[in-house]
DSSP file (Angstrom, degrees, kcal/mol; ACC not computed):
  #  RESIDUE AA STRUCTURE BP1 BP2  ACC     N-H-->O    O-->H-N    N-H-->O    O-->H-N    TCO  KAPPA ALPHA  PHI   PSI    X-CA   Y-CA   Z-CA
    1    1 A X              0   0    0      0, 0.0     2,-0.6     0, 0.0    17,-0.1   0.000 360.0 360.0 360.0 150.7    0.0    0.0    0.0
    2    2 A X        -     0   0    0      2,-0.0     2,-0.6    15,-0.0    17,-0.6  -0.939 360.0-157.1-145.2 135.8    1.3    3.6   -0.6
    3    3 A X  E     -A   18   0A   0     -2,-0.6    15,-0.2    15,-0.2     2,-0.1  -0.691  11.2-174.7-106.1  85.1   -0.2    6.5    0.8
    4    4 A X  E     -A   17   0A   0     13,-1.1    13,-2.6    -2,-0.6     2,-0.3  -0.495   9.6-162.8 -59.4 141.0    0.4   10.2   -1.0
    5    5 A X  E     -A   16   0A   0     11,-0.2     2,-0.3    -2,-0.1    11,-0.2  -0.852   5.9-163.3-104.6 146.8   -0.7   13.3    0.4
    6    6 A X  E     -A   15   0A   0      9,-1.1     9,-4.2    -2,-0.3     2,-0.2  -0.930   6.9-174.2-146.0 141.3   -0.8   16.2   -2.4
    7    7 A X        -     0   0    0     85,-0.6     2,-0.3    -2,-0.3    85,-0.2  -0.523   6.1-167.1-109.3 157.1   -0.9   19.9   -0.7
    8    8 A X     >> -     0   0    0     -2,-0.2     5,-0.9    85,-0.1     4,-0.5  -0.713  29.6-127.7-129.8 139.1   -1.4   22.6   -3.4
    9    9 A X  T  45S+     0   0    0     -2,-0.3     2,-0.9     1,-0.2    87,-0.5  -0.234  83.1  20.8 -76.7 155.6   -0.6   25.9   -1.3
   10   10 A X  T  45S+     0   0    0      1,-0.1    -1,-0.2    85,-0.1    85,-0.1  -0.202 117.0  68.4  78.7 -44.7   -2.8   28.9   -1.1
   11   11 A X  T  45S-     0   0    0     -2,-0.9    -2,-0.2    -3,-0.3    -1,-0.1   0.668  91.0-138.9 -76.5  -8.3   -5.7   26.8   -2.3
   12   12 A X  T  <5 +     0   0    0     -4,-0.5     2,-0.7     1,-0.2    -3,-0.1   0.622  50.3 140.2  70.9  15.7   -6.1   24.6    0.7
   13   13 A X      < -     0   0    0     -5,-0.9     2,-0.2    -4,-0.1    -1,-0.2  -0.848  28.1-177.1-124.9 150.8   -6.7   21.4   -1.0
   14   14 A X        -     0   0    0     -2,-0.7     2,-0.5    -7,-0.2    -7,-0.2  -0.529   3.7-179.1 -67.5 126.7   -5.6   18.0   -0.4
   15   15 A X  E     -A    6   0A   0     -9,-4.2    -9,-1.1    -2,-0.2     2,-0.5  -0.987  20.0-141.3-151.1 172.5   -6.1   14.6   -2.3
   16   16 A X  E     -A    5   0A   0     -2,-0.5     2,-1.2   -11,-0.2   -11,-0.2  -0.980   2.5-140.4-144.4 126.6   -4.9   11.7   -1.2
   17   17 A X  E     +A    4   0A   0    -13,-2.6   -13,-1.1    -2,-0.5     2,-0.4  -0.759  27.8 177.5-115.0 117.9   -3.5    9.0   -3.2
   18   18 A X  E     -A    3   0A   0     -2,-1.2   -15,-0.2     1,-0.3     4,-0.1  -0.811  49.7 -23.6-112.8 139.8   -4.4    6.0   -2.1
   19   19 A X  S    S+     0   0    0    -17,-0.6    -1,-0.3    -2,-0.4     4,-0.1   0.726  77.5 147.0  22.4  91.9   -3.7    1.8   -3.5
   20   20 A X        +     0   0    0     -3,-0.2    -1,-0.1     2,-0.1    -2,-0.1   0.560  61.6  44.2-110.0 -37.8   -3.2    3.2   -6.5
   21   21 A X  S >  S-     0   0    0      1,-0.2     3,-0.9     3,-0.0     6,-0.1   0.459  98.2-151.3 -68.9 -18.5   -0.7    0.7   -7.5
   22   22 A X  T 3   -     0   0    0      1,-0.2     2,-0.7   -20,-0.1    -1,-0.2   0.036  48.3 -45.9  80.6-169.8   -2.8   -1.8   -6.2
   23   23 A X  T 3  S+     0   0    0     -4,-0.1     2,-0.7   -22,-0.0    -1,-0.2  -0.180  80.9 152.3 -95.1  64.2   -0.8   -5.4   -4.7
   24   24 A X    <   -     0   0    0     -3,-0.9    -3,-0.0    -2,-0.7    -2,-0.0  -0.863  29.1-165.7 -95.6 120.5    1.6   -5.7   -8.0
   25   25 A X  S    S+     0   0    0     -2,-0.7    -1,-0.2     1,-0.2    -2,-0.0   0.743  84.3  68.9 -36.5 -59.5    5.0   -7.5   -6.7
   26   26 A X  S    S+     0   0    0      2,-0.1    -1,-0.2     0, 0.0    -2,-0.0   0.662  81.0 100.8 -77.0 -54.8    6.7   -6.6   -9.6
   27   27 A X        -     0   0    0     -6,-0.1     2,-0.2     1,-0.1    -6,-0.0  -0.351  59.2-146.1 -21.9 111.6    6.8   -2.6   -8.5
   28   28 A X     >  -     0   0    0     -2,-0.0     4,-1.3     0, 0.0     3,-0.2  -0.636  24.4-114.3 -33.8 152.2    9.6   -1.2   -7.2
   29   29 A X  H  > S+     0   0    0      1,-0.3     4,-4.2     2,-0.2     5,-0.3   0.822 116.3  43.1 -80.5 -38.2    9.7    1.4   -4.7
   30   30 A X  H  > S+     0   0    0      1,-0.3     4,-2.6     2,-0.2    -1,-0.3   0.884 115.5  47.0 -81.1 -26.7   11.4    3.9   -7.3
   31   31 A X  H  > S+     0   0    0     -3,-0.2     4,-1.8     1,-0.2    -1,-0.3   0.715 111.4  46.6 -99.9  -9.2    9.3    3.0  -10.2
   32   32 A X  H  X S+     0   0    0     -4,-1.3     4,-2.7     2,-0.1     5,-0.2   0.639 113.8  49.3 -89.2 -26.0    5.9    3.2   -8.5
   33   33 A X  H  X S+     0   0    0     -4,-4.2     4,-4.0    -5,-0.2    -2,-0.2   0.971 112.1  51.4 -66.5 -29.5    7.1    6.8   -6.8
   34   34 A X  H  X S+     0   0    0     -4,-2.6     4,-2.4    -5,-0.3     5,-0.3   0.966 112.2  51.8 -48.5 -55.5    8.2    7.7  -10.8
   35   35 A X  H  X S+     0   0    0     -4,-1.8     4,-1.4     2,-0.2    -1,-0.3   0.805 111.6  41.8 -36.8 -44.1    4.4    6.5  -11.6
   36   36 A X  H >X S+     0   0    0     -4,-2.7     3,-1.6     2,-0.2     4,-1.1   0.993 109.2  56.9 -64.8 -58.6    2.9    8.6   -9.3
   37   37 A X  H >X S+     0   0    0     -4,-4.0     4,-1.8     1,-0.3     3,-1.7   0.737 107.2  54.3 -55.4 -45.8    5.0   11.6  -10.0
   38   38 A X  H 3X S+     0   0    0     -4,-2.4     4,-3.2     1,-0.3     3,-0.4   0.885 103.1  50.0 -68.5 -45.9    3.9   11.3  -13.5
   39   39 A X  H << S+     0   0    0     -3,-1.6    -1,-0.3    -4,-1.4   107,-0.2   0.787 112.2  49.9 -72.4  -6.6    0.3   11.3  -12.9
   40   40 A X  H X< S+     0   0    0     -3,-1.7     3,-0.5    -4,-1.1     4,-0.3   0.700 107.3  55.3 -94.3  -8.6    0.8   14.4  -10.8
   41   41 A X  H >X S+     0   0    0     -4,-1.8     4,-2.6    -3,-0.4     3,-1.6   0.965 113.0  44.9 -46.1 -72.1    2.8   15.7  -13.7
   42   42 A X  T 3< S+     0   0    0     -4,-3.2    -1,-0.2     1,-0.3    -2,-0.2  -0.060 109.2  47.5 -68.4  25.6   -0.2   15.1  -15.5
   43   43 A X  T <> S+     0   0    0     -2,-1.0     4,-1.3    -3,-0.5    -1,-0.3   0.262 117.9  48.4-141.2 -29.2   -3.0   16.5  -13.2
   44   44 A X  H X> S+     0   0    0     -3,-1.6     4,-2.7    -4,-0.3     3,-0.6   0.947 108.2  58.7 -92.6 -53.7   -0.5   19.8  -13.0
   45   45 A X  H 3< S+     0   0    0     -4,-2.6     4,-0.3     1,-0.3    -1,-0.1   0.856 115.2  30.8 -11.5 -63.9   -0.1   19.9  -16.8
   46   46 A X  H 3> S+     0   0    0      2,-0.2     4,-0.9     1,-0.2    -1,-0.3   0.576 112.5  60.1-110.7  -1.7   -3.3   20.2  -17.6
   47   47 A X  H <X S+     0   0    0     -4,-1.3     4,-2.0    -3,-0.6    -1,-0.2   0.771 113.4  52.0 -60.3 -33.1   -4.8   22.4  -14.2
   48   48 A X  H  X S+     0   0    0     -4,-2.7     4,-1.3     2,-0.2    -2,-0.2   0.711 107.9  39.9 -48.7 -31.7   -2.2   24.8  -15.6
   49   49 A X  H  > S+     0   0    0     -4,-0.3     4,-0.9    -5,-0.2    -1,-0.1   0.760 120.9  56.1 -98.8 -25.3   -3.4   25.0  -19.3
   50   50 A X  H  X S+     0   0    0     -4,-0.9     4,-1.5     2,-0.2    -2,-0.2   0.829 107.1  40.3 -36.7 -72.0   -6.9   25.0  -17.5
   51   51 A X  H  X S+     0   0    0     -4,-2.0     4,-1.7     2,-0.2     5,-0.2   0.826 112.1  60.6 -62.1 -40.4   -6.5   28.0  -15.2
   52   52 A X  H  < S+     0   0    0     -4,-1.3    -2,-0.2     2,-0.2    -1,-0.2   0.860 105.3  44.8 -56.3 -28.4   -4.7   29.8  -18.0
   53   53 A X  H >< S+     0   0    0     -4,-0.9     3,-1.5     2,-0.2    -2,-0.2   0.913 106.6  58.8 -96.5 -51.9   -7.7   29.6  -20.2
   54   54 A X  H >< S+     0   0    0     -4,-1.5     2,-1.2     1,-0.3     3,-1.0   0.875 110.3  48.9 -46.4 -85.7  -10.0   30.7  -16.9
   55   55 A X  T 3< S+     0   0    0     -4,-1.7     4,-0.4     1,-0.4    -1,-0.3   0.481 107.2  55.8 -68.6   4.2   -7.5   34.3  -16.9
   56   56 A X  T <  S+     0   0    0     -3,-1.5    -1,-0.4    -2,-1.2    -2,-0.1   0.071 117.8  30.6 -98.4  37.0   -8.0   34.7  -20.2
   57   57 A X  S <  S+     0   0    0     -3,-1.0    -2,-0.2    -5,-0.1    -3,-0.1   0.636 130.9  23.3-120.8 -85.8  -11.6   34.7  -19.8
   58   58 A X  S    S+     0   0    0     -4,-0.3    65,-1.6    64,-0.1     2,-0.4  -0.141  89.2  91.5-131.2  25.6  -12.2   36.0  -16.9
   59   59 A X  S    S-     0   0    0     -4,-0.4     8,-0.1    63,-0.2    65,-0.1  -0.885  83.5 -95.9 -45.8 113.8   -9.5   38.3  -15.3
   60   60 A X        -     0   0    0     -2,-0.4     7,-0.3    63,-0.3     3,-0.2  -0.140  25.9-150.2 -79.9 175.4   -9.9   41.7  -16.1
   61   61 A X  S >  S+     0   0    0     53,-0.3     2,-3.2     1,-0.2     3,-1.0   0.778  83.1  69.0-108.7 -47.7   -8.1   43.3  -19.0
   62   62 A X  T 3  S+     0   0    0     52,-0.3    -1,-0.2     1,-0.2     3,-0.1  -0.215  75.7  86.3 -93.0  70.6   -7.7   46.8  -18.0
   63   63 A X  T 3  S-     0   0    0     -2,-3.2     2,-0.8     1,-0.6    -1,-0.2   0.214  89.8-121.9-133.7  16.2   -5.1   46.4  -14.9
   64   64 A X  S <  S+     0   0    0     -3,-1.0    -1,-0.6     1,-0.2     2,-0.3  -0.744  81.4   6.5 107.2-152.9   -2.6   46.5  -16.6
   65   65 A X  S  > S+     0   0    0     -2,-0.8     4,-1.2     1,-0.2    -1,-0.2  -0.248  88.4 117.3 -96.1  54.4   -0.1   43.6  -16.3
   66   66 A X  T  4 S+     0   0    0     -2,-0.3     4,-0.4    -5,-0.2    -1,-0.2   0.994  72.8  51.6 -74.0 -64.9   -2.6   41.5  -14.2
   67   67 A X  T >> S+     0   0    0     -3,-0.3     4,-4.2    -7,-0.3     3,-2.0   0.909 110.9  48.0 -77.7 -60.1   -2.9   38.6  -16.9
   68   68 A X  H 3> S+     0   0    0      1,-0.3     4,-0.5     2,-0.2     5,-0.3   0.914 110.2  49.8 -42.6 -66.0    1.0   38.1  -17.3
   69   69 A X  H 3< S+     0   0    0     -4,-1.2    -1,-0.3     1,-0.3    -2,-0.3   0.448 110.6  47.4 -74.3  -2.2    1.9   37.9  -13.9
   70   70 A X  H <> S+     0   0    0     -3,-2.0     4,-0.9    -4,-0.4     3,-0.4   0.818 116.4  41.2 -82.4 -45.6   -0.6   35.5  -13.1
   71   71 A X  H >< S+     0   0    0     -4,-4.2     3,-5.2    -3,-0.3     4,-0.2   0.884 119.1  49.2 -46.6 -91.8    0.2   33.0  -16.1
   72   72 A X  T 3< S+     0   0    0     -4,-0.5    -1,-0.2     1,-0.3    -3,-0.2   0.405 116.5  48.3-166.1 -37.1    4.3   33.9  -15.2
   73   73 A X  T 34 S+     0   0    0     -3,-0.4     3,-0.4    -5,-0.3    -1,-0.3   0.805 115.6  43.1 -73.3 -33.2    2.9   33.0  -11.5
   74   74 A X  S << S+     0   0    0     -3,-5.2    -2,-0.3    -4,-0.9    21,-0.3   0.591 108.3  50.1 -96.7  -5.2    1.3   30.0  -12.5
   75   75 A X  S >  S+     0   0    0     -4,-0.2     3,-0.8     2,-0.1    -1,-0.2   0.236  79.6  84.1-109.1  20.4    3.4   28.4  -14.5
   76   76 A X  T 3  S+     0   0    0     -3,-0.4    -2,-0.2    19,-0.2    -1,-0.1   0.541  81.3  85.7 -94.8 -10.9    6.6   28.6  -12.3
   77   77 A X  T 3  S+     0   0    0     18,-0.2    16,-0.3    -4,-0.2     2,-0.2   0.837  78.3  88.3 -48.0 -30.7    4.3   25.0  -10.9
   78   78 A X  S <  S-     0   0    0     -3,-0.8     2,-0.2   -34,-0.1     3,-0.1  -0.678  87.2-124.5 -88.5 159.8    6.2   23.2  -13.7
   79   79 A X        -     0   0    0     -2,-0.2    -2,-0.1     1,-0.2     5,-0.0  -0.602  39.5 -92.1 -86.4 146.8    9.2   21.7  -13.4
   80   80 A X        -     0   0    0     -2,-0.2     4,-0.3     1,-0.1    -1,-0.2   0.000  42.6-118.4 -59.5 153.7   12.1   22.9  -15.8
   81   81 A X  S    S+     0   0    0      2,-0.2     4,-0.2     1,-0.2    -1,-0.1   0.530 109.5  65.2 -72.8 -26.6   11.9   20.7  -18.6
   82   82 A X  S >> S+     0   0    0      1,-0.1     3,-0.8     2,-0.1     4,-0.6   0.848 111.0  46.7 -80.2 -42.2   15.7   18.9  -18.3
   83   83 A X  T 34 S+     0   0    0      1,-0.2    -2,-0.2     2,-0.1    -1,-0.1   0.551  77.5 103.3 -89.0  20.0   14.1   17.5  -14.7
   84   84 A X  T 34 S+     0   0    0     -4,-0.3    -1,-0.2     1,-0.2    -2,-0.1   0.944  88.4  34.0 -47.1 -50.8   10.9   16.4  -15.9
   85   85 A X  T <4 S+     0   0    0     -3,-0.8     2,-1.4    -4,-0.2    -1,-0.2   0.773  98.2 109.1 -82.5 -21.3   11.9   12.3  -15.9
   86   86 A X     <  -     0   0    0     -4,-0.6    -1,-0.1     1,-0.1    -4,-0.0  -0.392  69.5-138.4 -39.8  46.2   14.0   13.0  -12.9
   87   87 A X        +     0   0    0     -2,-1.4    -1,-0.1     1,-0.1     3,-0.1   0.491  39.6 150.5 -19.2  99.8   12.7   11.6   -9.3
   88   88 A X  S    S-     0   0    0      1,-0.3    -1,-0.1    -5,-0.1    -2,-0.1   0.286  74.6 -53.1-123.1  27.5   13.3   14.3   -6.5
   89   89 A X        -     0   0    0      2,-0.1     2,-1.2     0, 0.0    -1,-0.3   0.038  65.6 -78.3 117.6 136.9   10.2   13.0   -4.4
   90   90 A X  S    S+     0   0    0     -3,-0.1     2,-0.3    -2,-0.0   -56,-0.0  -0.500  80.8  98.0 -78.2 110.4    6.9   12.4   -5.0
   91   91 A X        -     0   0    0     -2,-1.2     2,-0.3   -87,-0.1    -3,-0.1  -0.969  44.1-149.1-172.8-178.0    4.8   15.9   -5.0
   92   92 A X        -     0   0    0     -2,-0.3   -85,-0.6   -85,-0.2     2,-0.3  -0.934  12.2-161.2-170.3 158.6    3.4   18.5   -7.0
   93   93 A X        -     0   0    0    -16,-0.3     2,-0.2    -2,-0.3   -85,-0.1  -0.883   3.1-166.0-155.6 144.1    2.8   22.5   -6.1
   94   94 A X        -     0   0    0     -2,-0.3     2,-1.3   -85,-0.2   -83,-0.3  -0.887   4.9-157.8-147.9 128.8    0.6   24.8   -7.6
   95   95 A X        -     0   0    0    -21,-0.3   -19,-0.2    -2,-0.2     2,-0.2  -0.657   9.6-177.2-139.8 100.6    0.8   28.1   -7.2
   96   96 A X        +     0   0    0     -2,-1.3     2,-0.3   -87,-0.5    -2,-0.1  -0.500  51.5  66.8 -62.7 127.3   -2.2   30.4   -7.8
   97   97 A X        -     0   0    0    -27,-0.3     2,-0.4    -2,-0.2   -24,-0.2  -0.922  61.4-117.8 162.1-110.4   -1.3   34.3   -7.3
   98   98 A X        -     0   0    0     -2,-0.3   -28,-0.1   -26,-0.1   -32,-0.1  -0.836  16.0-120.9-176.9-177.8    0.9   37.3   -8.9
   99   99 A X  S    S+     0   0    0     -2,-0.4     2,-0.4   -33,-0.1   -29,-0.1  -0.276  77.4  93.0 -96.7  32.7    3.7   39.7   -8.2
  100  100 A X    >   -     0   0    0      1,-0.1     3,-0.9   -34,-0.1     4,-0.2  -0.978  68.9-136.7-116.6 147.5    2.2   43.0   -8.6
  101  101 A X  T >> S+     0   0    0     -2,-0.4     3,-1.2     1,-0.2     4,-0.6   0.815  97.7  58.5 -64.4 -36.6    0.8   44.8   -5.6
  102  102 A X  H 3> S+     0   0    0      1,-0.2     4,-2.9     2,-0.1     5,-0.4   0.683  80.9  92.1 -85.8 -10.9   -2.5   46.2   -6.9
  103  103 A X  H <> S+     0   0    0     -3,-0.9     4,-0.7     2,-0.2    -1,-0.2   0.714  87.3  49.3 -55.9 -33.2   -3.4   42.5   -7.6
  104  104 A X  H <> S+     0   0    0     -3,-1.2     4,-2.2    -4,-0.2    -1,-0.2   0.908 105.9  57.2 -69.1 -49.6   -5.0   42.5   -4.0
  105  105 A X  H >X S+     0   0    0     -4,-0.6     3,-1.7     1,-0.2     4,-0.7   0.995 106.0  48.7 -60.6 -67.7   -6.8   45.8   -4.8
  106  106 A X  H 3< S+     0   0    0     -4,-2.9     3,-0.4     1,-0.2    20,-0.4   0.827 100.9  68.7 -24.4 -45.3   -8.6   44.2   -7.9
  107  107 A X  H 3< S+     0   0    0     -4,-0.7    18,-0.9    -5,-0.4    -1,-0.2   0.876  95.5  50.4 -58.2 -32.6   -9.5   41.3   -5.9
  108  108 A X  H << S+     0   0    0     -4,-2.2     2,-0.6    -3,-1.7    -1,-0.2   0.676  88.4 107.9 -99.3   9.3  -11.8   43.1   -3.9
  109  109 A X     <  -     0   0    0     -4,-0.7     5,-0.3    -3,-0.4    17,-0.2  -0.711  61.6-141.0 -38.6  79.9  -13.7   44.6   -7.1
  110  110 A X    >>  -     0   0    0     -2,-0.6     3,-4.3    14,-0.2     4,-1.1   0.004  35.5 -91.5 -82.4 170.2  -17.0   43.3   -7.8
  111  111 A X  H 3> S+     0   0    0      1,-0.3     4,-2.0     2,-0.2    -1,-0.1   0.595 118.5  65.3 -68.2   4.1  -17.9   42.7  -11.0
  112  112 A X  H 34 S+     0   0    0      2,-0.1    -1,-0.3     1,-0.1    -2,-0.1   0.832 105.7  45.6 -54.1 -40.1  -19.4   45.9  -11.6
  113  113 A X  H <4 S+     0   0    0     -3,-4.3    -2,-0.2     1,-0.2    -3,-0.1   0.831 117.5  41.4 -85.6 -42.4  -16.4   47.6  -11.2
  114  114 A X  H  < S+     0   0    0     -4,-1.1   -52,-0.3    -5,-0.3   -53,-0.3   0.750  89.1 100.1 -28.6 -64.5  -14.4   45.3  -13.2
  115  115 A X     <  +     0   0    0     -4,-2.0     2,-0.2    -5,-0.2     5,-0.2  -0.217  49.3 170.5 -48.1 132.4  -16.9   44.8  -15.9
  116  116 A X        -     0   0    0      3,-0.1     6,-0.2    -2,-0.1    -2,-0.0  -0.823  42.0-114.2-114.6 170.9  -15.9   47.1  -19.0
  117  117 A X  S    S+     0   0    0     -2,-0.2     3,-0.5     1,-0.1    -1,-0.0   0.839 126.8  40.5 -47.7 -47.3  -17.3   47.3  -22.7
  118  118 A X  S    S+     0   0    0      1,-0.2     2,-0.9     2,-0.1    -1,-0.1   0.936 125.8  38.1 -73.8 -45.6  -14.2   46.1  -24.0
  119  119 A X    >   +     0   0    0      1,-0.1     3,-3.4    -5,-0.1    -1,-0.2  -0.424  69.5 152.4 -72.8  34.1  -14.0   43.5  -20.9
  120  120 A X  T 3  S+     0   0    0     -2,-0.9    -1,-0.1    -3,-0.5    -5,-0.1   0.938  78.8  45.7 -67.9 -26.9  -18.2   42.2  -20.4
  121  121 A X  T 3  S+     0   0    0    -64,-0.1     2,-0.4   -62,-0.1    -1,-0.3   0.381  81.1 123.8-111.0  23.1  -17.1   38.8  -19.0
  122  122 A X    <   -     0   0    0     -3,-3.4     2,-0.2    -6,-0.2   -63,-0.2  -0.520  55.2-132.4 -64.9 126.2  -14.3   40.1  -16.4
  123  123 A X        -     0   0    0    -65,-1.6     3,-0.5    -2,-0.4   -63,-0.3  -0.477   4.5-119.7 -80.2 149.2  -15.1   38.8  -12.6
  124  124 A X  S    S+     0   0    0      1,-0.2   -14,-0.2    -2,-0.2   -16,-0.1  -0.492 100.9  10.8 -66.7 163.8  -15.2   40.4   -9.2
  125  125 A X  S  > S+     0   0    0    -18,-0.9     4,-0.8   -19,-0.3     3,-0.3   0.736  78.0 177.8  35.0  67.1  -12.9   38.9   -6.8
  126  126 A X  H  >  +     0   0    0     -3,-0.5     4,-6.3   -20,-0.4     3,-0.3   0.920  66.8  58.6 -67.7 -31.5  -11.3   37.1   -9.6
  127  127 A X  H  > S+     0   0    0      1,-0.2     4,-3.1     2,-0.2    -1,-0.2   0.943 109.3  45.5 -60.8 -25.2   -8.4   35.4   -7.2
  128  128 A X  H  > S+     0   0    0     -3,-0.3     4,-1.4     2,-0.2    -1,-0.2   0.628 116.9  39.7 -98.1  -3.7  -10.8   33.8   -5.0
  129  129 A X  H  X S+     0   0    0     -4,-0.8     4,-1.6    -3,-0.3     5,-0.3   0.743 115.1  54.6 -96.3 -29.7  -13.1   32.5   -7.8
  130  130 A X  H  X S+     0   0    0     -4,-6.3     4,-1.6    -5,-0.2    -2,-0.2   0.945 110.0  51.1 -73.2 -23.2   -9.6   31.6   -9.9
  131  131 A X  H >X S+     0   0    0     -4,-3.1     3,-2.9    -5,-0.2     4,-1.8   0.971 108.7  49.8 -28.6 -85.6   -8.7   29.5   -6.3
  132  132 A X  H 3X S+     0   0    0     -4,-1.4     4,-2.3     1,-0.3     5,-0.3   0.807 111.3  50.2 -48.0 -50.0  -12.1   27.7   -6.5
  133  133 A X  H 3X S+     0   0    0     -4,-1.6     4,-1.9     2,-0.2    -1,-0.3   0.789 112.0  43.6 -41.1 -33.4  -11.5   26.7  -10.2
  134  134 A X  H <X S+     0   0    0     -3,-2.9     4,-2.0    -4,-1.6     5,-0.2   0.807 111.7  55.8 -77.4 -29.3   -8.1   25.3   -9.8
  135  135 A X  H >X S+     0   0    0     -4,-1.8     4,-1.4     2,-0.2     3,-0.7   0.948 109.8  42.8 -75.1 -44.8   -9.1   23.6   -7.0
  136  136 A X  H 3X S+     0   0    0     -4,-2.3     4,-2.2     1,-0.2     5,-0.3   0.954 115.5  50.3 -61.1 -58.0  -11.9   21.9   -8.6
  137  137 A X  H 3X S+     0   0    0     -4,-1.9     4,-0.9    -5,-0.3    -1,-0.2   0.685 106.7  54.8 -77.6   3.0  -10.0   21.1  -11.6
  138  138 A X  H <X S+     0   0    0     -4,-2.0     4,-1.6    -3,-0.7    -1,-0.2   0.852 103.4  51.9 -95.2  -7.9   -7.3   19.8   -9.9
  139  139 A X  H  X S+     0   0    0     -4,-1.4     4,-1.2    -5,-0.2    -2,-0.2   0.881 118.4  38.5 -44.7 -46.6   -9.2   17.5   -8.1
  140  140 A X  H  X S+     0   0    0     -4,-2.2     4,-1.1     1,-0.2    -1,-0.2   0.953 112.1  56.8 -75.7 -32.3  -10.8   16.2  -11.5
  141  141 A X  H  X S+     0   0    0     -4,-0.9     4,-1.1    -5,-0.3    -1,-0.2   0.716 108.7  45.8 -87.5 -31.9   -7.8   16.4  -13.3
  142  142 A X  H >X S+     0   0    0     -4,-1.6     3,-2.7     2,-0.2     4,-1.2   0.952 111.8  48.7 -80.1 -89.6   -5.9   14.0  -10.6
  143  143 A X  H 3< S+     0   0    0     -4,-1.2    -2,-0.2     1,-0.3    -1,-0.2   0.460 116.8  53.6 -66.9 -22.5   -8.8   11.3  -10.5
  144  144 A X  H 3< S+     0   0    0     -4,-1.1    -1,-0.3    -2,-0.3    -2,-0.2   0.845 109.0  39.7 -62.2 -43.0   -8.3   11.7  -14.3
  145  145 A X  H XX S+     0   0    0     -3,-2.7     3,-3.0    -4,-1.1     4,-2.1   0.912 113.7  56.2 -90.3 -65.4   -4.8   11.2  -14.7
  146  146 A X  H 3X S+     0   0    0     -4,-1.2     4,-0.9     1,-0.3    -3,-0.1   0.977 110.1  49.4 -58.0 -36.2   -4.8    8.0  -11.8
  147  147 A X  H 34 S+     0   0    0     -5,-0.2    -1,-0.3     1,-0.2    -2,-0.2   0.588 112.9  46.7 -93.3  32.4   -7.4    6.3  -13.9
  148  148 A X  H <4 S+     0   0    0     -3,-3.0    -1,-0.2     3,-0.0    -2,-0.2   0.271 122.3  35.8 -60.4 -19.1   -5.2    6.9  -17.1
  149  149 A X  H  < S+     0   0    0     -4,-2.1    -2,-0.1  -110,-0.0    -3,-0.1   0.794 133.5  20.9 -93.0 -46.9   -2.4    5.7  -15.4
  150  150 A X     <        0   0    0     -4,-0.9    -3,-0.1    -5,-0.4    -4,-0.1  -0.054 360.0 360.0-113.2  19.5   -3.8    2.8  -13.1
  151  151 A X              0   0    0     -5,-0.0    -4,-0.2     0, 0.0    -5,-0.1   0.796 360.0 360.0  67.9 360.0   -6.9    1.8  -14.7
């Protein structure tokens, strides 16, 4: 049996990976963490390509460099590309947020304020609805990924 915990900070959620590997003999220790790590490679992949498509949606347009720094935030979740096959421990981070200061100020905009002509489908408080969306799609995205990987 192998028991994973997956944190992703800032969103507060948790998933648990539980007999995923099931009672196969055959498994080594290194090649069942590699397994996992790949399907949490593959549950971060694609909650990343996910949440970008939500801020291009639904982020508002007129702040400025809100959109960048949130992609630029959110994609520092992947691992560099040389260490992709690499094993450094089985986990995964995702990291919802920005690096501009006014980024806060926006958040507490409802979507009146938000809302432009050029902008009709920007949201109020968009960090705390783009939390609940990543958090819901990584949830699916993981349960997706272990039953592509493990059946």
């Amino acid at each position: 049996m192998i028991k994973i915990t997956v944190l992703v900070p800032r969103t507060y959620e948790k998933a648990d990976i539980t007999y995923m590997i099931g009672r196969s003999k055959n498994l080594s220790s290194t090649r069942a963490k590699k397994k996992i790590q790949k399907v949490m490679n593959d549950a971060l992949s694609l909650t990343v390509l996910e949440v970008e498509m939500w801020i291009n949606d639904k982020a508002p347009k007129l702040t400025g460099a809100l959109r960048a720094s949130l992609k630029k935030f959110l994609n520092r979740s992947k691992p560099p590309p040389a260490a992709a096959n690499e094993l450094r421990g089985v986990r995964l981070i995702l990291g919802v947020g920005a690096d501009i200061d006014y980024a806060k100020y926006v958040n507490k905009m409802p979507t009146g304020q938000v809302r432009h002509p050029r902008d009709p489908r920007a949201e109020g408080y968009y960090h705390d609805k783009m939390v609940d969306f990543a958090r819901d799609r990584f949830r699916t995205n993981l349960q997706k990924a272990k039953n592509d990987n493990f059946g």
